[in-house]
Residue frames as a rotation matrix with the C-alpha (Angstrom) as fourth column:
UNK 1
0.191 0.586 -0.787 10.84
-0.964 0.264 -0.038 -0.78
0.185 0.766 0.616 5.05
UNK 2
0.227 -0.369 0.901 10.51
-0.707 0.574 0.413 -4.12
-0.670 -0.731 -0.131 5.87
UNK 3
0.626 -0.155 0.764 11.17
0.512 0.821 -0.253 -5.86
-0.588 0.549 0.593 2.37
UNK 4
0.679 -0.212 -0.703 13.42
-0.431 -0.890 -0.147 -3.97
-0.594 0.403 -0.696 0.78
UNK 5
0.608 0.097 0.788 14.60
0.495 0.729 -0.473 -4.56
-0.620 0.678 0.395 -2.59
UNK 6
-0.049 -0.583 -0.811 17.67
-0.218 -0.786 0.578 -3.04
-0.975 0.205 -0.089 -4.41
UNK 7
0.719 0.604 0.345 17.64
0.530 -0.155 -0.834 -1.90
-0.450 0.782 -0.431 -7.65
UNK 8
-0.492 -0.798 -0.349 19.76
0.574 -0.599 0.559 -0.24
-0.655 0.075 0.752 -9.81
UNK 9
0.625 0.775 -0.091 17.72
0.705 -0.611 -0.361 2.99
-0.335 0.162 -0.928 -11.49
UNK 10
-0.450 -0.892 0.048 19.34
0.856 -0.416 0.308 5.42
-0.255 0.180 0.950 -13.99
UNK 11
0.695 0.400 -0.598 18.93
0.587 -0.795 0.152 9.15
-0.414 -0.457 -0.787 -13.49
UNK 12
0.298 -0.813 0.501 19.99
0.873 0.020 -0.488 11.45
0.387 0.583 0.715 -15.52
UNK 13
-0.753 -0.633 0.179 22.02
0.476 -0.712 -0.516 14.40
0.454 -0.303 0.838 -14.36
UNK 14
-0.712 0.302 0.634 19.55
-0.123 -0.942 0.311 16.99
0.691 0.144 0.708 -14.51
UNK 15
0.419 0.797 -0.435 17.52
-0.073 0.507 0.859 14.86
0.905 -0.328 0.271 -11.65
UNK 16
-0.066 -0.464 -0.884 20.25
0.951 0.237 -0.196 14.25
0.301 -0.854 0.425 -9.61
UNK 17
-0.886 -0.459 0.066 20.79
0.364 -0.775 -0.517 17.83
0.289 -0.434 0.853 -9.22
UNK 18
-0.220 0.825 0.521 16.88
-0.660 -0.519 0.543 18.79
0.718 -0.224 0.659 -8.48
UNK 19
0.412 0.208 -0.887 17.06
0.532 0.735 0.419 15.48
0.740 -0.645 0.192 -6.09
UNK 20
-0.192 -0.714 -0.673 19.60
0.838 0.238 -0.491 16.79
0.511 -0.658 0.553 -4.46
UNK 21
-0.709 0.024 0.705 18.25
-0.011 -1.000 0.022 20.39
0.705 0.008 0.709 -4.28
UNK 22
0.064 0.992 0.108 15.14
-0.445 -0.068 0.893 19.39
0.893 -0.106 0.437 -3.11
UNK 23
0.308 -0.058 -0.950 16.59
0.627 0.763 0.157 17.03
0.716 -0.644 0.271 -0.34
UNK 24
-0.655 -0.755 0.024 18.24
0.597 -0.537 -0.596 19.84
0.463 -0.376 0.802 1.18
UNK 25
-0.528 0.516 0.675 15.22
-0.543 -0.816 0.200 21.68
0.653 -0.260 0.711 1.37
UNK 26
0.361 0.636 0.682 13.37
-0.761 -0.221 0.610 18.92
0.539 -0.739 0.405 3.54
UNK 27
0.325 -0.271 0.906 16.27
-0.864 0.305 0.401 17.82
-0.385 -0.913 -0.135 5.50
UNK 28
0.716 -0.054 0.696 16.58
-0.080 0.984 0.159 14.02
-0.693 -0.169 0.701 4.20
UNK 29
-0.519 -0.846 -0.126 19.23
-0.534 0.205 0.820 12.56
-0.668 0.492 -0.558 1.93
UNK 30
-0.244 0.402 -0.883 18.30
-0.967 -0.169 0.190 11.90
-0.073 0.900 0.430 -1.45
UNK 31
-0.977 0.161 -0.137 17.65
0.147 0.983 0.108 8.20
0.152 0.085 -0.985 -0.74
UNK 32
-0.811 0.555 -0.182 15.34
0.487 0.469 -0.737 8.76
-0.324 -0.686 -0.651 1.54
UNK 33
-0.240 0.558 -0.795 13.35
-0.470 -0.783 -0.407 11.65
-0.849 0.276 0.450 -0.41
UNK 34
-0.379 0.525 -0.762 12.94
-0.780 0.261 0.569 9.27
0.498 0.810 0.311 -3.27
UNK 35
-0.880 0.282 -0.382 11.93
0.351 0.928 -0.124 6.54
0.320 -0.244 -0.916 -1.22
UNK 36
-0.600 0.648 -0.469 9.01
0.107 -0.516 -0.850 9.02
-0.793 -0.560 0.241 0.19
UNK 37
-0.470 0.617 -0.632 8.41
-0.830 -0.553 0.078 9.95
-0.301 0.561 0.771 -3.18
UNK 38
-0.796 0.130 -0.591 8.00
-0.242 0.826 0.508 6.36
0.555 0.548 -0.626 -4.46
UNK 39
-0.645 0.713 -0.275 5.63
0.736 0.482 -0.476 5.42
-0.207 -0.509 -0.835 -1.31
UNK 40
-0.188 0.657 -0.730 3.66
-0.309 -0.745 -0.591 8.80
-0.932 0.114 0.343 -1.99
UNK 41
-0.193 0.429 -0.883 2.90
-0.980 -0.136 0.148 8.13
-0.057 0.893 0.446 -5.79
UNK 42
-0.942 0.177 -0.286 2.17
0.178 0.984 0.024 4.10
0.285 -0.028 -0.958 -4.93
UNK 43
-0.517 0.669 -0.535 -0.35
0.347 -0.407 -0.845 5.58
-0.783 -0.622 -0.022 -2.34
UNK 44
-0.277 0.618 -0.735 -1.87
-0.391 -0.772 -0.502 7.71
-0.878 0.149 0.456 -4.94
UNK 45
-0.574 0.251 -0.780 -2.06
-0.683 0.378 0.625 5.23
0.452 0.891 -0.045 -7.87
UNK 46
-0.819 0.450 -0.356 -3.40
0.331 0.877 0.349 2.96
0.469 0.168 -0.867 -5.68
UNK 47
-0.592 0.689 -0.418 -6.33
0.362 -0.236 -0.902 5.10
-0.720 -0.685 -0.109 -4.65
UNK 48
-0.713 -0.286 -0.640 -6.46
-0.574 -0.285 0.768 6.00
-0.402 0.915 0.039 -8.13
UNK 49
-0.748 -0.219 -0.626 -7.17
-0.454 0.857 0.243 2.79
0.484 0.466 -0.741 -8.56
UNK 50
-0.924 0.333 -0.185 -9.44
0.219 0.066 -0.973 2.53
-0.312 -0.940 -0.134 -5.67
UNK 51
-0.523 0.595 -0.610 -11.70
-0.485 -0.796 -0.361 5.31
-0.701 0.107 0.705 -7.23
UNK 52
-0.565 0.387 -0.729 -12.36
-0.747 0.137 0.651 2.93
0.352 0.912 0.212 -10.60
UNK 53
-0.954 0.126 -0.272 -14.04
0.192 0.953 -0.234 -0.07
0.230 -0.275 -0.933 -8.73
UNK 54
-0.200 0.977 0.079 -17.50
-0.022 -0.086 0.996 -0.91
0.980 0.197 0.039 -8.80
UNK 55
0.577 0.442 0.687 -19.58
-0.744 -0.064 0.666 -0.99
0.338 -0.895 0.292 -5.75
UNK 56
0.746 0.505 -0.433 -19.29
-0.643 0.714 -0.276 -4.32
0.170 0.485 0.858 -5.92
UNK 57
0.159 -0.979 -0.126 -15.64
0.639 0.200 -0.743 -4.82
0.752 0.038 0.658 -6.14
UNK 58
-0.318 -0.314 0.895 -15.13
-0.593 -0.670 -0.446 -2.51
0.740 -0.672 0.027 -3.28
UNK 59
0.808 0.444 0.387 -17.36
-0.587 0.560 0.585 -4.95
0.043 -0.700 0.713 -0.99
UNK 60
0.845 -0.359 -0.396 -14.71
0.281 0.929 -0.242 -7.86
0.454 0.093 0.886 -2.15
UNK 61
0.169 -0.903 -0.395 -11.96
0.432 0.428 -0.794 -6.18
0.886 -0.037 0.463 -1.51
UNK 62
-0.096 0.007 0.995 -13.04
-0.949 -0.301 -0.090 -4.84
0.299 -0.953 0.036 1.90
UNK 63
0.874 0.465 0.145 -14.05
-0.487 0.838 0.246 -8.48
-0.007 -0.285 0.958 2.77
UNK 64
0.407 -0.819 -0.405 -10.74
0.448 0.566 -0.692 -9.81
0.796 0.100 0.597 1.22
UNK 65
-0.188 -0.815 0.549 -8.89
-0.410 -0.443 -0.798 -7.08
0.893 -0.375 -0.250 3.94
UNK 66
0.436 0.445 0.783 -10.96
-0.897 0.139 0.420 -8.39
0.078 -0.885 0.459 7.10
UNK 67
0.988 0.017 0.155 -10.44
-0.057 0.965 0.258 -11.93
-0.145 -0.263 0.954 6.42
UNK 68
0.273 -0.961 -0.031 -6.43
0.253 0.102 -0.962 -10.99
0.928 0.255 0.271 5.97
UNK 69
0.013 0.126 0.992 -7.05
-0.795 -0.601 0.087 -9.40
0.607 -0.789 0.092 9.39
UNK 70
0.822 0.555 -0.125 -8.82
-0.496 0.807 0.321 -12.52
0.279 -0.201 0.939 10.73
UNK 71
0.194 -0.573 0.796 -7.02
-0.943 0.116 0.313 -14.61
-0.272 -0.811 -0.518 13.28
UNK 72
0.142 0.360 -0.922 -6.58
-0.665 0.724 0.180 -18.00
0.733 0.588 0.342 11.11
UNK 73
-0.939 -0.316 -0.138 -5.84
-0.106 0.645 -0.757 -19.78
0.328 -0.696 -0.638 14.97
UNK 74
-0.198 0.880 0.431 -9.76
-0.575 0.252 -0.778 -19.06
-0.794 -0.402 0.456 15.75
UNK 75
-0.881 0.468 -0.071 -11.97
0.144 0.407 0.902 -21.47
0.451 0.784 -0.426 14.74
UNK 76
-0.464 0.886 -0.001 -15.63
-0.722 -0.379 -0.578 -21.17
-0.512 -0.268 0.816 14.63
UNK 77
-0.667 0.390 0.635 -17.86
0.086 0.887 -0.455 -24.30
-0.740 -0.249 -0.625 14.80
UNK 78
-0.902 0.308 0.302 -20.66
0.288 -0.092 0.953 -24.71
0.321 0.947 -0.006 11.34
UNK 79
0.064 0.992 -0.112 -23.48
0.871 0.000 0.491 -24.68
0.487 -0.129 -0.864 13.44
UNK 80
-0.152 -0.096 -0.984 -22.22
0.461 -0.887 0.015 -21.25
-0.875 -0.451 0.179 15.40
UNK 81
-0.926 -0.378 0.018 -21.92
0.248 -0.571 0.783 -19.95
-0.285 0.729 0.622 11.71
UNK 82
-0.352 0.911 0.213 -25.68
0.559 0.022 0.829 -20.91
0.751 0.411 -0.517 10.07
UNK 83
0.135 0.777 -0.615 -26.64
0.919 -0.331 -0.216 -19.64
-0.371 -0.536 -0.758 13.77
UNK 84
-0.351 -0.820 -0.452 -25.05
0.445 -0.571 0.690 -16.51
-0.824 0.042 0.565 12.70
UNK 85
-0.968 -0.099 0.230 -26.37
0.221 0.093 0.971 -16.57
-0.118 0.991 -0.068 9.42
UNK 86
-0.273 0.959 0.077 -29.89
0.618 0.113 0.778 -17.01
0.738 0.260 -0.623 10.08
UNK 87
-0.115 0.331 -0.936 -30.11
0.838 -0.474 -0.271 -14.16
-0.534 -0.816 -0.223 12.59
């Protein structure tokens, strides 16, 4: 994880012991099996979330991801754009 933020997070008993049960069963150490779970139920609220957006809002925030994509060292001249535009 490359930002990784520490936290302190009480848990009562009866969690630890189904954390711990469950870690055992696939292999990882109870950090790491809540850290899975945490990115797995982010993932799924934010698709969740995904699902309520208008058309509309789905256009923006596909546009907003490109232009986060988007090399900000090119530049592209005004008149290359309008040509662009008006094709």
């Amino acid at each position: 994880m490359e930002n990784q933020i520490k936290k302190l997070v009480e848990v009562d008993k009866s969690l630890v012991v189904k954390l711990k049960v469950l870690s055992a069963f696939e292999n990882l150490s109870v950090k790491a099996l809540m850290e899975k779970a945490i990115v797995e139920y982010v993932k799924k609220k934010e698709l969740e979330r995904f699902d309520r957006l208008s058309e509309t809002e789905k256009e923006d925030l596909g546009l907003l991801l490109l232009m986060q994509q988007a090399d900000k060292e090119d530049f592209v001249s005004e008149d290359d754009v309008f040509k662009i535009l008006d094709e």
